[in-house]
N, C-alpha and C positions, 0 to 999 in steps of 0.2 A: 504493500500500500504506500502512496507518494502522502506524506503529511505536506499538511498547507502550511506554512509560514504566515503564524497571526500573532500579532500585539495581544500582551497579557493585557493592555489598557483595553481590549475591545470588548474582554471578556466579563468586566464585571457587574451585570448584569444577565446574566448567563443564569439560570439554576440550573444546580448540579443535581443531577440522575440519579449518583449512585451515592450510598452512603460510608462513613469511616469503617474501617474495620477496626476493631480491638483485640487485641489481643488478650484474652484473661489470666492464665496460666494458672487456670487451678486445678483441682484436680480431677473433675467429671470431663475438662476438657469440650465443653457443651457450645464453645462460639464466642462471639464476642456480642456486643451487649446488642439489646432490641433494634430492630430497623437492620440488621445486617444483611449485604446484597449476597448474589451468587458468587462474586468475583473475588471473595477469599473464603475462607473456611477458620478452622477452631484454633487455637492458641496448641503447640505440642508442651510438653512437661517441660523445656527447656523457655520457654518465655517465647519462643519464635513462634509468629502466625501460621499453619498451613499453608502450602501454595494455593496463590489468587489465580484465575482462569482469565484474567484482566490482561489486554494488552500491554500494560503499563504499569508495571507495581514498584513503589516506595516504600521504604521501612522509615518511620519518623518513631521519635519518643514521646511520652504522653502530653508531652508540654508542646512539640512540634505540630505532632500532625494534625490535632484540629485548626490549627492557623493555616496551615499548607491546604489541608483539603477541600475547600469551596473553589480557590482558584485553580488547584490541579486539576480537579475535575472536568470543571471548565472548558479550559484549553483541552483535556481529551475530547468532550463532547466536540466542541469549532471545528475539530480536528478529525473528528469520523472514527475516535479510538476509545476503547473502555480504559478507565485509569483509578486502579485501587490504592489507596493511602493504607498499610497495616500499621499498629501500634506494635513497639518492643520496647518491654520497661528500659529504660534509658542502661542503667548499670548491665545493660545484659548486651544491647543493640548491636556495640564489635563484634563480640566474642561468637555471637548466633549468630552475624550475617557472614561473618568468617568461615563459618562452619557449612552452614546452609546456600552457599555460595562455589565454596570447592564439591559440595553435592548433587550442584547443580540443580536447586530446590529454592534459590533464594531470590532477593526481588530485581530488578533491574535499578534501578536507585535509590541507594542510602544516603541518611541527613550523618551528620556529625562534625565533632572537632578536629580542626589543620591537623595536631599533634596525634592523633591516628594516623595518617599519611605513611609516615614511615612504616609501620607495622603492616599496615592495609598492602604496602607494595613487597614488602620482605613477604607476606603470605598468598603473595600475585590474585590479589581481591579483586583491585581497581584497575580500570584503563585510563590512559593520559585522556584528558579533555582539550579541544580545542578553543581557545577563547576567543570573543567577537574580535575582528582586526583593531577594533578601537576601546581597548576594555582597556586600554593604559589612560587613555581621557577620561574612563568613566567609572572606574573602579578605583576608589581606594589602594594605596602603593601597599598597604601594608595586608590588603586583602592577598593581591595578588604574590607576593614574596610568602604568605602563611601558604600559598596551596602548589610552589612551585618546590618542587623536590627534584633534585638529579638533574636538573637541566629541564625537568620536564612541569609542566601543568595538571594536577589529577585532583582536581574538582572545581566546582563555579563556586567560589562565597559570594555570604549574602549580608553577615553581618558579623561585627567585632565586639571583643568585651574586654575591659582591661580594669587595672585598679586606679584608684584616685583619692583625694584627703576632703574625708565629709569635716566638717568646725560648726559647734555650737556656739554661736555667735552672742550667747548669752552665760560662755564658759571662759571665752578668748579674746583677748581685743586681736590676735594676731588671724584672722579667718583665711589668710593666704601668705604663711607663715615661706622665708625664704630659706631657712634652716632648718632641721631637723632638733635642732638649740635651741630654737627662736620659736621652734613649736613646743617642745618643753616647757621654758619660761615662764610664756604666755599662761598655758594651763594650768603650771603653778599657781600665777598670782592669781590667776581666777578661779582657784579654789574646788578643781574638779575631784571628784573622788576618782578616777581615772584619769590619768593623764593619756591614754591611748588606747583603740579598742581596735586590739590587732587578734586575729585567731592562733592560736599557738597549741594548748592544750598538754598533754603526757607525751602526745607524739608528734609535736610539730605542726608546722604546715608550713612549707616553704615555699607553696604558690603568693601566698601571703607576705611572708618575709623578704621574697627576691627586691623587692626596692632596698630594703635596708642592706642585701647581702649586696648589692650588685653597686651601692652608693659607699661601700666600704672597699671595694677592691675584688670582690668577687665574684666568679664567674662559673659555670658552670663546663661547658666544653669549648674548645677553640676552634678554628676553625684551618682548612689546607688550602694550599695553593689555590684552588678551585674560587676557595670561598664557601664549603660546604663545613659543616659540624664535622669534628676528627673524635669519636669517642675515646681513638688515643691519646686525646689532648685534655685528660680530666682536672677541671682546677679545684673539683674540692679538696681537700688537703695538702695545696701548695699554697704559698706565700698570701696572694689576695683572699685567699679563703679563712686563713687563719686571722688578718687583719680583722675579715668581716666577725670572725669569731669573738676577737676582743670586743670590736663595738655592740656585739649581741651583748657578751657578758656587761657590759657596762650598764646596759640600759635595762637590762635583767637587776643590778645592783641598786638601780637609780627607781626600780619601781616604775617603769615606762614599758617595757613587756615581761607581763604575766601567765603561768600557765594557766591560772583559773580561769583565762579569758579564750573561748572556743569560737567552733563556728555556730556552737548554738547558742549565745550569747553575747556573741561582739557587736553584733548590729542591736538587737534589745538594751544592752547597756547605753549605748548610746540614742536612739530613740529615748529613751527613756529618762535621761538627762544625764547621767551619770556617769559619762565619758566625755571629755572635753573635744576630744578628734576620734574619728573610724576612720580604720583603711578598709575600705569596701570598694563593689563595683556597681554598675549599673542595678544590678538585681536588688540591692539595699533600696532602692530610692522611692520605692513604694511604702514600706514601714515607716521610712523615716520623714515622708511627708505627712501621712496617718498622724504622724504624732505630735504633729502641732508646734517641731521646737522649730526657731527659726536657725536653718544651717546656709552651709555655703558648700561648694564642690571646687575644689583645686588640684592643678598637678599635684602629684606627692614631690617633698623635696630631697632633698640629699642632706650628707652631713658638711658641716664649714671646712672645706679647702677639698673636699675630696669631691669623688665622682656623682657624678646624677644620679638621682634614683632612675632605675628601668627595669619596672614591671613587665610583667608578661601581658603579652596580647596574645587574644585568645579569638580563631576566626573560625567561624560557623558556618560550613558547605555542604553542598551535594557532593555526594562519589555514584559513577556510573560503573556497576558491578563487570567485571573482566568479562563472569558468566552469563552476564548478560540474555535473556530470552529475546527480548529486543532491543539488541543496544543503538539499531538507529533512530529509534523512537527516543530512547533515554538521550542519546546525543541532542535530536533535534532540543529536547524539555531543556536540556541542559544550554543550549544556544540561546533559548526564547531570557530562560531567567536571566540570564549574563547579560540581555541586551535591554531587558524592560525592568523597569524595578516593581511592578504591583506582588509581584512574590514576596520579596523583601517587604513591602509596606503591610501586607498582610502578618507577617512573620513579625512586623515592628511592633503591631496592635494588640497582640497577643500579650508579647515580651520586648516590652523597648530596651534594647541593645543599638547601637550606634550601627545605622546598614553602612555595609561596603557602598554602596552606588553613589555617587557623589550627588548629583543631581534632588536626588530622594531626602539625601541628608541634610541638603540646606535648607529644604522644603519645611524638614520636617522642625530645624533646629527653627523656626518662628515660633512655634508652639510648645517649644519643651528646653527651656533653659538651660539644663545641665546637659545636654546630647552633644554639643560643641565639645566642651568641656572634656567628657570622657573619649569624644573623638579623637580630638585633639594629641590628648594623652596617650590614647590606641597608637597613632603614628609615631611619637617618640619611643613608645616601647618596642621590647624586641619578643617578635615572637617566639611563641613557647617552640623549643627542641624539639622536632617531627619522629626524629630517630629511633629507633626501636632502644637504643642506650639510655633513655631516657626513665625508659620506666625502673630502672637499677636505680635510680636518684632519689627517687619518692621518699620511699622509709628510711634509709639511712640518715641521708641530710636533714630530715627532719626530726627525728628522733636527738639527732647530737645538738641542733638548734634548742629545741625544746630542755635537754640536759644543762646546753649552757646556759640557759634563762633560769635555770634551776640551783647553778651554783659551779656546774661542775668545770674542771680545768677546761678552758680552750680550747687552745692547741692540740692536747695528745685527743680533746673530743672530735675535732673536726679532721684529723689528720688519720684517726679511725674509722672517720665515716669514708672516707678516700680509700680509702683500705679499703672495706666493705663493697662501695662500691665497686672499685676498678677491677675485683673480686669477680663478684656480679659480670661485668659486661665481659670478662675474659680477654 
């Protein structure tokens, strides 16, 4: 069948035919919830949907796919094609479409995060995607570098999320503090019972930490000739890591990060008055409107004389499955979003995250103050590590992180976790 080449803008008024599938994963295995069409079937014991009989299947996460599915639908209907959205609880989504995909079982297009890439191509999941000729005008740089791996392209994004410095402007006279001192101070004199509402916990979190670690000297991998990540290039336990180690310990001494401060608590502390600053991302900014204190959103800063703070940006795409049932179909879906943005606007309404599309984003940023802001921030930061070495990072470095906020020596902690890891990656 020739698909027609149509504007996602022409489709929104379109009703869609078919309805979401869900995936339930329990244990009768009976479908996914009422209104479900013919075009997928039951959830198996592993979270993954049965195969859909749909020309066009996606695997989104619970959060995903009902934003996605009105307009996908759509565009299959314009288009003369059936087109199923399945649910896959988000913690499972890789791992089963990985699985259900070398089985040749799985869908033709999955949602997820740039930092799968690597793994997704180490387990020959995905196929490179071609971008519209002009997606360097119209996409976000930082979209485009989160989904370029090896020289190559393997997926469309649609939007980014990175961290930023929330200020209770009723804690701080400093609301866009230029230090990391200077935001200390501040919350001193204004008397917060927190002075910083960072997540840390028994086991770290060094998605959270990387401003601090990476404004102290430290780094995670390096990179080669290329310009590509070298996992042989590990900097946790060499010289900028142990720096970063000290200034952890310090600000662990000084009562500025805590472990009793989590992810299930760092945004409510704050909400709730009793945090002077959050490091949070776009996903905070619903609570902390809720709550009536008056704050502000700023770059995060670095510490006096040393390196910038650079958070992780974190970029959210399509991948077109290698296995593909119809990968020219998936290709064309994959062309339409890269060049229109009503996908992304739809995906925005849902869950506002700052979209890649340039065009959409300033549209958008009239009506939503802080969207610039963590935009903004999105392009200073560097994306998170794609590499399948990555995932050897997680627990170790945060575990020694969390240690030294707890007391323990530095150096021999974070020069351990180097250990640990470079263990790991082999």
């Amino acid at each position: 069948m020739q698909i027609r080449r149509k504007s996602f803008l022409t489709l929104g008024g379109i009703a869609a035919s078919m309805t979401m599938l869900a995936a339930c994963g329990d244990d009768s295995g009976s479908g996914s919830g009422s209104g479900a069409s013919d075009a997928g079937g039951a959830s198996d014991a592993g979270g993954a949907p049965a195969p859909a009989d749909a020309q066009l299947v996606i695997w989104a996460d619970e959060e995903k796919a009902p934003a996605l599915e009105p307009t996908a639908l759509a565009w299959g209907e314009e288009n003369g094609i059936t087109v199923a959205v399945q649910v896959v609880p988000g913690d499972e989504l890789q791992a089963n479409f990985i699985t259900a995909n070398q089985a040749g079982n799985g869908p033709d297009i999955t949602m997820g995060a740039h930092d799968w890439i690597g793994n997704l191509v180490q387990n020959s999941a995905i196929s490179p995607v071609q971008l519209p000729a002009d997606a360097g005008e119209t996409l976000a740089p930082v979209g485009i570098e989160a989904i370029t791996y090896d020289g190559q392209t393997y997926g469309v994004p649609y939007a980014v999320e990175t961290l930023a410095l929330y200020a209770n402007t009723a804690l701080t006279d400093a609301p866009e503090p230029a230090s990391l001192e200077e935001m200390i101070s501040a919350a001193e004199a204004g008397g917060a019972e927190n002075i910083l509402s960072l997540p840390i916990g028994e086991s770290g979190d060094p998605y959270h930490m990387q401003p601090i670690y990476t404004s102290a000297g430290g780094y995670l991998f390096g990179k080669d000739a290329e310009g590509n990540l070298d996992p042989s290039d590990l900097g946790v336990g060499q010289e900028g890591s142990l720096a970063a180690a000290d200034k952890i310990a310090e600000l662990g001494d000084q009562g500025v990060l805590k472990t009793s401060i989590t992810g299930d608590n760092s945004i409510s502390l704050f909400a709730e008055g009793k945090s002077a600053y959050l490091i949070s991302g776009p996903w905070a900014l619903a609570e902390v409107r809720d709550s009536g204190i008056d704050f502000t959103v700023t770059t995060i800063p670095g510490f006096e004389g040393m390196e910038p703070a650079a958070p992780f940006a974190g970029v959210n795409s399509f991948y077109v499955a290698s296995n593909a049932k119809n990968a020219g179909f998936a290709q064309q879906f994959m062309t339409d979003v890269a060049s229109d943005p009503e996908v992304a606007r739809a995906m925005y309404e849902a869950n506002p995250l700052p979209p890649v599309n340039l065009a959409l984003r300033e549209e958008l940023a009239a009506s939503d103050e802080h969207l610039t802001t963590f935009a903004e921030a999105a392009e200073a930061a560097d994306p998170m590590p794609a590499i399948p070495a990555m995932a050897a990072i997680w627990g170790p470095l945060g575990i020694a992180q969390a240690n030294i906020v707890g007391g323990a020596d530095p150096h021999p902690t974070m020069e351990a976790a180097g250990e640990e890891i470079s263990t790991a990656i082999g």
